[in-house]
TORDO-747307 format. One line per 3 residues: number of its first residue (from 1); their letters; for each residue y, z, x of N, C-alpha, C. Coordinates in steps of 0.05 Angstrom, whole numbers. Atoms other than C-alpha are relative to their C-alpha. Layout:
<nodes>
NUM> A> Y:Z:X:Y:Z:X:Y:Z:X  ...
</nodes>
This chain:
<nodes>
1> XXX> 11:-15:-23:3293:2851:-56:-13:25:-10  10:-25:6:3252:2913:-55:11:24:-1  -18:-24:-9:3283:2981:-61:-4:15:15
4> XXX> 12:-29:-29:3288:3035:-7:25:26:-8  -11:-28:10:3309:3106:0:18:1:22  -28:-13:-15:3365:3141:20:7:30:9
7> XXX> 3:-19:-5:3369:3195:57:28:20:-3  -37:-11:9:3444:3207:53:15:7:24  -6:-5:-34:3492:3216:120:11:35:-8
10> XXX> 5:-31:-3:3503:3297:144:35:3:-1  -27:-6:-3:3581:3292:142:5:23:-20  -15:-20:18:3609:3359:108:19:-2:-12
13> XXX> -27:-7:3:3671:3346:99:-9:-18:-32  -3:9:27:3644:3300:32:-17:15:-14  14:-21:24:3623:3329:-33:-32:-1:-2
16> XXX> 23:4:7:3556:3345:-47:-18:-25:-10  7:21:21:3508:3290:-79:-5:5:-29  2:1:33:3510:3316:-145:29:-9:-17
19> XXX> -30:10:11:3587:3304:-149:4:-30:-8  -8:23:2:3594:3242:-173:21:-10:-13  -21:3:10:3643:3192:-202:-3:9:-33
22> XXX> -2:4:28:3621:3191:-273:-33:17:-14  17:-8:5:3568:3228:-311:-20:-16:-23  17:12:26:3509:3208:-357:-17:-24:18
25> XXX> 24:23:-16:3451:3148:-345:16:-24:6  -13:20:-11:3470:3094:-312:-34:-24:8  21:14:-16:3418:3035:-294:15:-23:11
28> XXX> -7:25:-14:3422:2976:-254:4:-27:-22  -4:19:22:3453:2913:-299:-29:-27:15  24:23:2:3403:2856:-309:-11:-18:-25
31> XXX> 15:18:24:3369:2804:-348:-30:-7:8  28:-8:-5:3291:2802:-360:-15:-20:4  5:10:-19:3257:2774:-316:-26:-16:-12
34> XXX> 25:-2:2:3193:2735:-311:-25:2:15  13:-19:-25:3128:2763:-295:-12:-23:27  8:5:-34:3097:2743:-225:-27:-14:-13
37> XXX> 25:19:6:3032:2721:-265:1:-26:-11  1:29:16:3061:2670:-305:20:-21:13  -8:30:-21:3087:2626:-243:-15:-15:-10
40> XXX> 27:21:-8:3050:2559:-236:-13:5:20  22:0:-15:2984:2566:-212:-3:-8:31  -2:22:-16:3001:2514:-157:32:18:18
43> XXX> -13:-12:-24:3068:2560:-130:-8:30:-1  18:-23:-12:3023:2623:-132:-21:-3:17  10:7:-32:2979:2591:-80:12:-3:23
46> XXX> -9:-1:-20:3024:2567:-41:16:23:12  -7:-21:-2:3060:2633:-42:-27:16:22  26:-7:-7:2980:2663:-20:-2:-6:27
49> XXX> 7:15:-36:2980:2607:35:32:9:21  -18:-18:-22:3042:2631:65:7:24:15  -3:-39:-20:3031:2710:68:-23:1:14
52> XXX> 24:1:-11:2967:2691:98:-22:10:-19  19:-9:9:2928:2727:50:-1:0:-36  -13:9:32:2922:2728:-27:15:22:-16
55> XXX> -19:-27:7:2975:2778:-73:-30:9:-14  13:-15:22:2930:2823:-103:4:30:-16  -24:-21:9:2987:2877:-124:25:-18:1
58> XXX> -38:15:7:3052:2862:-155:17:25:-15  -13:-28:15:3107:2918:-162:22:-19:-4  -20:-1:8:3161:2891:-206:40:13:9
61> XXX> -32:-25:-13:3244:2907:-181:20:-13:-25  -8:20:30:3283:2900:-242:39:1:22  -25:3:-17:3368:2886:-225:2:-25:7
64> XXX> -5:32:-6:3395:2818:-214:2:-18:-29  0:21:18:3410:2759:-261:-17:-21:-5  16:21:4:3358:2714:-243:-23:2:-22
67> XXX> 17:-6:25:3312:2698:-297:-32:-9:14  17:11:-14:3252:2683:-243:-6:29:8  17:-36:-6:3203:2747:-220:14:4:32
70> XXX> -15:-19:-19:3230:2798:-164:-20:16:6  14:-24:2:3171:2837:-139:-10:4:29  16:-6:-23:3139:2870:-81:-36:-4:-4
73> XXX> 34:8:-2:3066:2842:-68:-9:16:20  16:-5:-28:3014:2870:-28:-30:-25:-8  24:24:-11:2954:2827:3:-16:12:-4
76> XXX> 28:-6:2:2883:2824:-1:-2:24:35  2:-14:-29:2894:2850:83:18:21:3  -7:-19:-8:2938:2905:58:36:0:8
79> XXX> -22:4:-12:3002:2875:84:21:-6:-29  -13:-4:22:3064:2874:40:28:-18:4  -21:17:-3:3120:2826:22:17:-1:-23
82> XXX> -8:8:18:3181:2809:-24:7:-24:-13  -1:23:11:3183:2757:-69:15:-10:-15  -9:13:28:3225:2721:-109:5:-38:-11
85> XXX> 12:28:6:3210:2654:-147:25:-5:-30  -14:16:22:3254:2604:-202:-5:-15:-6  14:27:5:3239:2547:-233:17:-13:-19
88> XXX> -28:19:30:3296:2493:-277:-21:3:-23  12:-7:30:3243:2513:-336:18:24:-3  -6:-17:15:3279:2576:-336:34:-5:6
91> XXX> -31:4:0:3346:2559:-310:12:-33:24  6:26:-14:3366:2488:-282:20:2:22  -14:-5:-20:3417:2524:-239:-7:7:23
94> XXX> 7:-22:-15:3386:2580:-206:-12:-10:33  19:10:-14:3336:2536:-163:23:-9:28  -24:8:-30:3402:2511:-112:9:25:5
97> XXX> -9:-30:-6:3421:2582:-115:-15:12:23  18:-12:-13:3359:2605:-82:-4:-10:20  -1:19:-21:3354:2547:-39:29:7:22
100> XXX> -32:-10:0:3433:2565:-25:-10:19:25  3:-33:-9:3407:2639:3:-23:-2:31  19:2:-23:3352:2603:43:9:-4:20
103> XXX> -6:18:-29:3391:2567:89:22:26:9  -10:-12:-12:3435:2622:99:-8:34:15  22:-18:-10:3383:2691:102:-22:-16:33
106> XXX> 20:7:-19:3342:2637:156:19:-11:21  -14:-9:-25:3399:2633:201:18:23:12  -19:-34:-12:3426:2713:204:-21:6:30
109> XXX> 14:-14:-24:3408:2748:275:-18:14:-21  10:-22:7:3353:2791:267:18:24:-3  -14:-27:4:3409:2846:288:12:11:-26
112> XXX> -14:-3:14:3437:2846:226:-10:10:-23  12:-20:19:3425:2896:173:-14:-20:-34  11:14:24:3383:2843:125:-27:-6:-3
115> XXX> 31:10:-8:3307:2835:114:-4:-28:3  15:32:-12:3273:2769:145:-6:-14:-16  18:23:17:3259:2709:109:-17:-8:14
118> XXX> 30:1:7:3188:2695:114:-3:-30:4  3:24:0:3184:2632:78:9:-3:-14  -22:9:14:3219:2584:34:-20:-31:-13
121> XXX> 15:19:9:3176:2547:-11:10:-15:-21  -6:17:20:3182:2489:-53:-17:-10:-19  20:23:19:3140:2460:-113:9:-8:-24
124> XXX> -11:19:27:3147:2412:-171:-34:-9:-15  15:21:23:3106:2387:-237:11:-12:-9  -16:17:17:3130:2333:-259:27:1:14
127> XXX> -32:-18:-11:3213:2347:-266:-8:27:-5  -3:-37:-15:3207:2423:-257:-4:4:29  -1:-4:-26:3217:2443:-192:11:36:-3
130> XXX> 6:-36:1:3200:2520:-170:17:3:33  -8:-11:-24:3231:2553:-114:-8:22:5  5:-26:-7:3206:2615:-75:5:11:23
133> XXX> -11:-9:-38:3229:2660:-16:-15:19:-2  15:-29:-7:3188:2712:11:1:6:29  -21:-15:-17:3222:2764:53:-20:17:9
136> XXX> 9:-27:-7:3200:2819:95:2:18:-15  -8:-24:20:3186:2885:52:24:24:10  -24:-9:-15:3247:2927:62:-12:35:-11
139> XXX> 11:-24:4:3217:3005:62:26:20:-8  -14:-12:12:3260:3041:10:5:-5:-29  -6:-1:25:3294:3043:-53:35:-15:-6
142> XXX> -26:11:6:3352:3011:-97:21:20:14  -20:-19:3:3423:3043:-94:-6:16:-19  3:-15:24:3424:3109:-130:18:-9:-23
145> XXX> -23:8:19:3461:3106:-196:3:31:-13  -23:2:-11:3511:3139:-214:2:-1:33  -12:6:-32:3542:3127:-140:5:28:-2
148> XXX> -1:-28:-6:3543:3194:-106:22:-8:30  -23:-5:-22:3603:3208:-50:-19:-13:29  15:-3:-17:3550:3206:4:-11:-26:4
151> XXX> 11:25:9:3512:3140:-19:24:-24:1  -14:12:-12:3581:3106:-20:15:2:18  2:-2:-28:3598:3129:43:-13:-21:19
154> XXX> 21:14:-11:3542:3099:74:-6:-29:1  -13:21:11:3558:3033:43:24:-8:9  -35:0:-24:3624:3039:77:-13:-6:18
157> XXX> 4:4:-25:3601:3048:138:-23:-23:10  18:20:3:3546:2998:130:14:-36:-1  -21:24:3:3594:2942:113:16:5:24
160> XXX> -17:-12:-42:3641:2967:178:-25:-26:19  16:0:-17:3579:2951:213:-4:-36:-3  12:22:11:3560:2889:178:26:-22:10
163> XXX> -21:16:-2:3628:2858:183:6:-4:38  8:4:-27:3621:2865:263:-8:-7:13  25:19:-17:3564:2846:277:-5:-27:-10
166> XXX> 7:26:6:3573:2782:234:34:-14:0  -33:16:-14:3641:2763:271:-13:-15:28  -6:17:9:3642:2707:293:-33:2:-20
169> XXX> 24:4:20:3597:2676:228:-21:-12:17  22:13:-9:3528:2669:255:-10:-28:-15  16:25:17:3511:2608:199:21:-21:1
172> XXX> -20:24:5:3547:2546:216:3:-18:-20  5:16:18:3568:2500:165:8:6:-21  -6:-6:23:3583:2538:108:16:6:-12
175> XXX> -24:15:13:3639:2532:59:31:33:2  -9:-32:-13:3696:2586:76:6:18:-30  -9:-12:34:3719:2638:19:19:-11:-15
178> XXX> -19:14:24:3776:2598:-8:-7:-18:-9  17:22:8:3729:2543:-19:-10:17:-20  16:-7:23:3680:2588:-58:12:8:-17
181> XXX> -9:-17:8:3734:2625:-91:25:-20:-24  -24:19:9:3785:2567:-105:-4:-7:-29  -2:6:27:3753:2546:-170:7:19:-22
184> XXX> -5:-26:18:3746:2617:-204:27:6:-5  -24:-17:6:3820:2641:-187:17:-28:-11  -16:18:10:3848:2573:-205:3:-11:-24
187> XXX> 5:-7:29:3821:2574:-277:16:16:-17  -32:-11:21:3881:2615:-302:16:-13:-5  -19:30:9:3927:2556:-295:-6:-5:-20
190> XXX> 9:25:28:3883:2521:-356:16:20:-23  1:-13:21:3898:2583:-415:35:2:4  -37:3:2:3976:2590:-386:16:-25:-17
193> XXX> -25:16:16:3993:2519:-415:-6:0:-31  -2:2:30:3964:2535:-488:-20:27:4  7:-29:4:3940:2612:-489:-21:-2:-26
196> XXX> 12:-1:33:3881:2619:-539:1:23:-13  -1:-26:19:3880:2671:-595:-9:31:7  14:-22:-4:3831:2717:-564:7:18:29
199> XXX> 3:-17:-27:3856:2741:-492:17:17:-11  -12:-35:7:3873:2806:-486:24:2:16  -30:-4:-9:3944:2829:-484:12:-2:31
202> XXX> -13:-1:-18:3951:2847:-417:-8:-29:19  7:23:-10:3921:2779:-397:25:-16:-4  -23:11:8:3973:2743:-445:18:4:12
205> XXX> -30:-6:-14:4033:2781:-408:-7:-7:25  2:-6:-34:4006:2766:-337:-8:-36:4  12:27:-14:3987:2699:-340:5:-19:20
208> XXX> -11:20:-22:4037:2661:-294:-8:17:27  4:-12:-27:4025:2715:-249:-27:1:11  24:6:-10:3951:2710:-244:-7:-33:1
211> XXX> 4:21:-5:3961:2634:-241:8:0:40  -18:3:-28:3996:2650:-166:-21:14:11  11:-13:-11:3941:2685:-150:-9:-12:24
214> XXX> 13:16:-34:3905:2639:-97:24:-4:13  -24:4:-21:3976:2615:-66:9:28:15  -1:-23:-13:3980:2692:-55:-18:7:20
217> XXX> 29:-7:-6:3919:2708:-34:0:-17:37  0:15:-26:3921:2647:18:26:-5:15  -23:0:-21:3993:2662:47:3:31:6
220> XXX> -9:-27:-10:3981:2731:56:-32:4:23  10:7:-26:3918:2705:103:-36:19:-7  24:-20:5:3859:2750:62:-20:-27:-12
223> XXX> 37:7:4:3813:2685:49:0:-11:22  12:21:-27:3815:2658:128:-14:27:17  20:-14:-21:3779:2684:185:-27:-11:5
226> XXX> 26:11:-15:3714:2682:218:-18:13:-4  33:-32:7:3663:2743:185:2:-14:-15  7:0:15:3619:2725:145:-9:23:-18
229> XXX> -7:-2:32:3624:2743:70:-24:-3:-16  22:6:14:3572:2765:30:5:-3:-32  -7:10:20:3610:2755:-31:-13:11:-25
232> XXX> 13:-13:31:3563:2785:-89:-11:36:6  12:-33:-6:3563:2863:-65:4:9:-24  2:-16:23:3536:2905:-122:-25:19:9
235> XXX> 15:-14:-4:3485:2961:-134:-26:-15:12  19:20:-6:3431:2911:-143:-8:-12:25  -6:25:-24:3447:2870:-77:-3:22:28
238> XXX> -2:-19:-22:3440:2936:-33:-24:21:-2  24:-10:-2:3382:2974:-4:3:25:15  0:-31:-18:3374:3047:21:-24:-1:6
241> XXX> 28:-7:-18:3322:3061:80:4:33:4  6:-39:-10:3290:3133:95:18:7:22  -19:-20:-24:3334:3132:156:16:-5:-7
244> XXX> -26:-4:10:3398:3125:108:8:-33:16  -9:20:-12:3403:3054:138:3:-11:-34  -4:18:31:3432:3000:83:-5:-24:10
247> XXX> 4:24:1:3407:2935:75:14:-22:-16  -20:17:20:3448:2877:44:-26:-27:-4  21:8:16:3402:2832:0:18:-23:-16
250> XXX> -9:12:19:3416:2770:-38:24:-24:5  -16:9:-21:3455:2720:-1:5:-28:-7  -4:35:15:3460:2656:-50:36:-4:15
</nodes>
């Protein structure tokens, strides 16, 4: 998604924005991307034929894992959109991922603090198969980095909001958190019955106890319910608007 700015909320009672948690540079984690020119020819048209007009600007958004371009276009008519495209040439995963995000960004309310999907394009040569979504431009900037008192605030209260307004889950159909979650936390079981050389100590001493983790987890009632779960919140995945509004982004 595109970045937006942040204006910051007026509460006093939190610290300044220079206070932060930790000092020194900080950027957004990532892996490098590719550019927007060297799509196929064939899903940069159809990209063209869907914003109505053809890209003739491309601003780069670096952040995210995907190894497929991330950028804000503008049109020959001026008008402005975000893009992001994959293709199993660069990763044979990614392409259900994106697809993944379609079906669920193209049934949120509008009410809900997320930019619009657009369109949801498909193309193939041969076996390669490209995927592309193109979103409404979201007018602002990434999360700052370091995180400032104010900035996660706002994020708080943003999520509050988010978690409200997406009770019950507006997207029918989709798999609940102990489903998505069940494989990851149940993967400690495997290293408990023969421990390899390399985990780190406090792993070694904890292992039966992070094998109980899901039976915990799902008798103490924190993976049921009815809000939808956006599941990958990070800097990257969150957007600040001029009116201090947050956008949630990224929705595989």
């Amino acid at each position: 998604m595109p970045p937006s700015s942040h204006a910051g909320t007026t509460d006093k009672r939190l610290p300044e924005d220079d206070l932060v948690a930790h000092r020194g540079a900080v950027s957004l984690p990532g892996s490098p991307r590719l550019p927007y020119d060297r799509l196929p020819d064939g899903l940069r048209s159809a990209i063209d034929a869907a914003l109505g007009s053809p890209v003739v600007a491309v601003s780069p958004r670096t952040g995210g894992f995907s190894p497929g371009p991330a950028v804000v276009v503008t049109c020959a008519d001026a008008s402005s959109a975000f893009v992001k495209a994959v293709g199993t040439p660069l990763n044979p995963d990614t392409p259900q991922l994106m697809r993944a995000e379609a079906v669920v960004t193209a049934g949120l309310p509008a009410s809900l603090p997320v930019p619009a999907l657009r369109a949801h394009l498909e193309w193939a040569d041969g076996p390669d198969e490209w995927v592309a979504l193109v979103f409404e431009a979201f007018d602002g900037e990434s999360a700052p980095l370091p995180w400032t008192s104010r900035a996660a605030t706002a994020v708080v209260d943003g999520l509050t909001e988010l978690a409200r307004a997406a009770t019950p889950c507006p997207v029918p159909g989709l798999p609940t958190l102990g489903e998505r979650v069940d494989g990851p936390l149940s993967a400690w079981a495997e290293p408990a019955a023969a421990p390899p050389p390399d985990l780190h100590p406090w792993e070694a001493g904890n292992l039966a106890w992070l094998g109980t983790v899901p039976d915990r987890l799902a008798a103490s009632g924190w993976l049921g319910g009815d809000t939808l779960v956006h599941g990958d919140l990070r800097a990257d995945n969150l957007l600040f608007g001029a009116d201090a509004s947050v956008a949630f982004v990224d929705w595989a």
